[in-house]
C-alpha positions as a printed Julia matrix, in Angstrom:
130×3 Matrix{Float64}:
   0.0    0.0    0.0
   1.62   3.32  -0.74
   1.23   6.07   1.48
   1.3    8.84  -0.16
  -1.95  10.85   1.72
  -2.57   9.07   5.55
  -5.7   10.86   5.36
  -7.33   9.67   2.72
  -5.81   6.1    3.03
  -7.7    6.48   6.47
 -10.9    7.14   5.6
 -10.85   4.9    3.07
 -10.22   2.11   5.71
 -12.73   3.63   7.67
 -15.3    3.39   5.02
 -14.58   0.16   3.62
 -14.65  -1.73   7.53
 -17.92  -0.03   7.87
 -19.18  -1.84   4.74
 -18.53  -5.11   5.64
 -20.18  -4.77   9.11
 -16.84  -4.57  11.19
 -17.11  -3.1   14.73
 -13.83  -1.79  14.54
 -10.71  -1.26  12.35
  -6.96  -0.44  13.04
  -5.14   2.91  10.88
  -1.38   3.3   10.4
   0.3    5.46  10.52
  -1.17   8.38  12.84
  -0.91  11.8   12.42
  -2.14  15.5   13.59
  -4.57  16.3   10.72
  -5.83  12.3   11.23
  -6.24  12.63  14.88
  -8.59  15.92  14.8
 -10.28  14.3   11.74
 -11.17  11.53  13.83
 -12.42  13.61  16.95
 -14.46  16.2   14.51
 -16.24  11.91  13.44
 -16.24  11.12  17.58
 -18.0   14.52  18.3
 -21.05  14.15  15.72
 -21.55  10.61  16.54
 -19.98   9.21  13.2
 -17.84   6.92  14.94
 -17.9    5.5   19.06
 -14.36   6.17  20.02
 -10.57   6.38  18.77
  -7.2    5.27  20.79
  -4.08   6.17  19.42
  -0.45   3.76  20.64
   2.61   4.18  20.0
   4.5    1.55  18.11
   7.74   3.51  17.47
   6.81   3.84  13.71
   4.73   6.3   13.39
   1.59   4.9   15.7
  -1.38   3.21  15.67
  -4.75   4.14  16.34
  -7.8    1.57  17.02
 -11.27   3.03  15.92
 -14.4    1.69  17.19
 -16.96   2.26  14.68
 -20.72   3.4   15.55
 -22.19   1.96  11.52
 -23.03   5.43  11.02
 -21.26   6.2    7.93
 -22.35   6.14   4.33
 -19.56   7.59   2.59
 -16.54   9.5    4.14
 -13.57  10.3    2.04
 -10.79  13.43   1.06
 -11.17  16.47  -0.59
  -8.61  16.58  -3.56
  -7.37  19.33  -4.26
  -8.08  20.89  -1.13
 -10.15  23.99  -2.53
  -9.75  27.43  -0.45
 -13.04  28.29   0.29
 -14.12  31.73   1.39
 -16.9   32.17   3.97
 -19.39  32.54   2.07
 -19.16  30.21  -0.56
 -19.68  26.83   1.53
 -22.78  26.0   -0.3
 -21.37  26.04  -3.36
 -19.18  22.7   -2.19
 -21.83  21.22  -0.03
 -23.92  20.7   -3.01
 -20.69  18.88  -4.68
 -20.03  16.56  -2.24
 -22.87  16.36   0.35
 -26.41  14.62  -0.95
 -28.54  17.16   0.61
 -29.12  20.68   2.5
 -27.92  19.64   6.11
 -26.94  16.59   6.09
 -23.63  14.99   6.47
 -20.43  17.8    7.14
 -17.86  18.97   5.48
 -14.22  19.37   7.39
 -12.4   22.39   6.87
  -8.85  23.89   7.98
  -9.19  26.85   9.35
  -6.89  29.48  10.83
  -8.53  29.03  14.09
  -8.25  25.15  14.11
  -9.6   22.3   12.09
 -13.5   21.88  11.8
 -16.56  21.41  10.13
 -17.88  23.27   8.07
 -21.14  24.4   10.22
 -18.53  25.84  12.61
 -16.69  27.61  10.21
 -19.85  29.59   9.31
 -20.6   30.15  12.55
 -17.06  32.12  13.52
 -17.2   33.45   9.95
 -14.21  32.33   8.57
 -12.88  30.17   5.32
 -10.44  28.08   4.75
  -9.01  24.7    3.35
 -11.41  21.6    2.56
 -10.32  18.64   4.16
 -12.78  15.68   4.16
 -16.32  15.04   4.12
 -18.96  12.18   5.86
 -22.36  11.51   5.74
Protein backbone atom coordinates (compact mmCIF):
# COMPACT_ATOMS: atom_id res chain seq x y z
CA UNK A 1 0.00 0.00 0.00
CA UNK A 2 1.62 3.32 -0.74
CA UNK A 3 1.23 6.07 1.48
CA UNK A 4 1.30 8.84 -0.16
CA UNK A 5 -1.95 10.85 1.72
CA UNK A 6 -2.57 9.07 5.55
CA UNK A 7 -5.70 10.86 5.36
CA UNK A 8 -7.33 9.67 2.72
CA UNK A 9 -5.81 6.10 3.03
CA UNK A 10 -7.70 6.48 6.47
CA UNK A 11 -10.90 7.14 5.60
CA UNK A 12 -10.85 4.90 3.07
CA UNK A 13 -10.22 2.11 5.71
CA UNK A 14 -12.73 3.63 7.67
CA UNK A 15 -15.30 3.39 5.02
CA UNK A 16 -14.58 0.16 3.62
CA UNK A 17 -14.65 -1.73 7.53
CA UNK A 18 -17.92 -0.03 7.87
CA UNK A 19 -19.18 -1.84 4.74
CA UNK A 20 -18.53 -5.11 5.64
CA UNK A 21 -20.18 -4.77 9.11
CA UNK A 22 -16.84 -4.57 11.19
CA UNK A 23 -17.11 -3.10 14.73
CA UNK A 24 -13.83 -1.79 14.54
CA UNK A 25 -10.71 -1.26 12.35
CA UNK A 26 -6.96 -0.44 13.04
CA UNK A 27 -5.14 2.91 10.88
CA UNK A 28 -1.38 3.30 10.40
CA UNK A 29 0.30 5.46 10.52
CA UNK A 30 -1.17 8.38 12.84
CA UNK A 31 -0.91 11.80 12.42
CA UNK A 32 -2.14 15.50 13.59
CA UNK A 33 -4.57 16.30 10.72
CA UNK A 34 -5.83 12.30 11.23
CA UNK A 35 -6.24 12.63 14.88
CA UNK A 36 -8.59 15.92 14.80
CA UNK A 37 -10.28 14.30 11.74
CA UNK A 38 -11.17 11.53 13.83
CA UNK A 39 -12.42 13.61 16.95
CA UNK A 40 -14.46 16.20 14.51
CA UNK A 41 -16.24 11.91 13.44
CA UNK A 42 -16.24 11.12 17.58
CA UNK A 43 -18.00 14.52 18.30
CA UNK A 44 -21.05 14.15 15.72
CA UNK A 45 -21.55 10.61 16.54
CA UNK A 46 -19.98 9.21 13.20
CA UNK A 47 -17.84 6.92 14.94
CA UNK A 48 -17.90 5.50 19.06
CA UNK A 49 -14.36 6.17 20.02
CA UNK A 50 -10.57 6.38 18.77
CA UNK A 51 -7.20 5.27 20.79
CA UNK A 52 -4.08 6.17 19.42
CA UNK A 53 -0.45 3.76 20.64
CA UNK A 54 2.61 4.18 20.00
CA UNK A 55 4.50 1.55 18.11
CA UNK A 56 7.74 3.51 17.47
CA UNK A 57 6.81 3.84 13.71
CA UNK A 58 4.73 6.30 13.39
CA UNK A 59 1.59 4.90 15.70
CA UNK A 60 -1.38 3.21 15.67
CA UNK A 61 -4.75 4.14 16.34
CA UNK A 62 -7.80 1.57 17.02
CA UNK A 63 -11.27 3.03 15.92
CA UNK A 64 -14.40 1.69 17.19
CA UNK A 65 -16.96 2.26 14.68
CA UNK A 66 -20.72 3.40 15.55
CA UNK A 67 -22.19 1.96 11.52
CA UNK A 68 -23.03 5.43 11.02
CA UNK A 69 -21.26 6.20 7.93
CA UNK A 70 -22.35 6.14 4.33
CA UNK A 71 -19.56 7.59 2.59
CA UNK A 72 -16.54 9.50 4.14
CA UNK A 73 -13.57 10.30 2.04
CA UNK A 74 -10.79 13.43 1.06
CA UNK A 75 -11.17 16.47 -0.59
CA UNK A 76 -8.61 16.58 -3.56
CA UNK A 77 -7.37 19.33 -4.26
CA UNK A 78 -8.08 20.89 -1.13
CA UNK A 79 -10.15 23.99 -2.53
CA UNK A 80 -9.75 27.43 -0.45
CA UNK A 81 -13.04 28.29 0.29
CA UNK A 82 -14.12 31.73 1.39
CA UNK A 83 -16.90 32.17 3.97
CA UNK A 84 -19.39 32.54 2.07
CA UNK A 85 -19.16 30.21 -0.56
CA UNK A 86 -19.68 26.83 1.53
CA UNK A 87 -22.78 26.00 -0.30
CA UNK A 88 -21.37 26.04 -3.36
CA UNK A 89 -19.18 22.70 -2.19
CA UNK A 90 -21.83 21.22 -0.03
CA UNK A 91 -23.92 20.70 -3.01
CA UNK A 92 -20.69 18.88 -4.68
CA UNK A 93 -20.03 16.56 -2.24
CA UNK A 94 -22.87 16.36 0.35
CA UNK A 95 -26.41 14.62 -0.95
CA UNK A 96 -28.54 17.16 0.61
CA UNK A 97 -29.12 20.68 2.50
CA UNK A 98 -27.92 19.64 6.11
CA UNK A 99 -26.94 16.59 6.09
CA UNK A 100 -23.63 14.99 6.47
CA UNK A 101 -20.43 17.80 7.14
CA UNK A 102 -17.86 18.97 5.48
CA UNK A 103 -14.22 19.37 7.39
CA UNK A 104 -12.40 22.39 6.87
CA UNK A 105 -8.85 23.89 7.98
CA UNK A 106 -9.19 26.85 9.35
CA UNK A 107 -6.89 29.48 10.83
CA UNK A 108 -8.53 29.03 14.09
CA UNK A 109 -8.25 25.15 14.11
CA UNK A 110 -9.60 22.30 12.09
CA UNK A 111 -13.50 21.88 11.80
CA UNK A 112 -16.56 21.41 10.13
CA UNK A 113 -17.88 23.27 8.07
CA UNK A 114 -21.14 24.40 10.22
CA UNK A 115 -18.53 25.84 12.61
CA UNK A 116 -16.69 27.61 10.21
CA UNK A 117 -19.85 29.59 9.31
CA UNK A 118 -20.60 30.15 12.55
CA UNK A 119 -17.06 32.12 13.52
CA UNK A 120 -17.20 33.45 9.95
CA UNK A 121 -14.21 32.33 8.57
CA UNK A 122 -12.88 30.17 5.32
CA UNK A 123 -10.44 28.08 4.75
CA UNK A 124 -9.01 24.70 3.35
CA UNK A 125 -11.41 21.60 2.56
CA UNK A 126 -10.32 18.64 4.16
CA UNK A 127 -12.78 15.68 4.16
CA UNK A 128 -16.32 15.04 4.12
CA UNK A 129 -18.96 12.18 5.86
CA UNK A 130 -22.36 11.51 5.74
Amino acid sequence: MTLNDPLSNTLSHIQNCERIGRTDCVVRPSSKIIKQTLEIMKDNQYIKDFKETDNGKGGVITINLAGNINKCGVIKPRFSVKKNQFEKYEKRYLPAKDFGLMIVSTSKGIMTHYKAKEKNVGGKLVAYVY
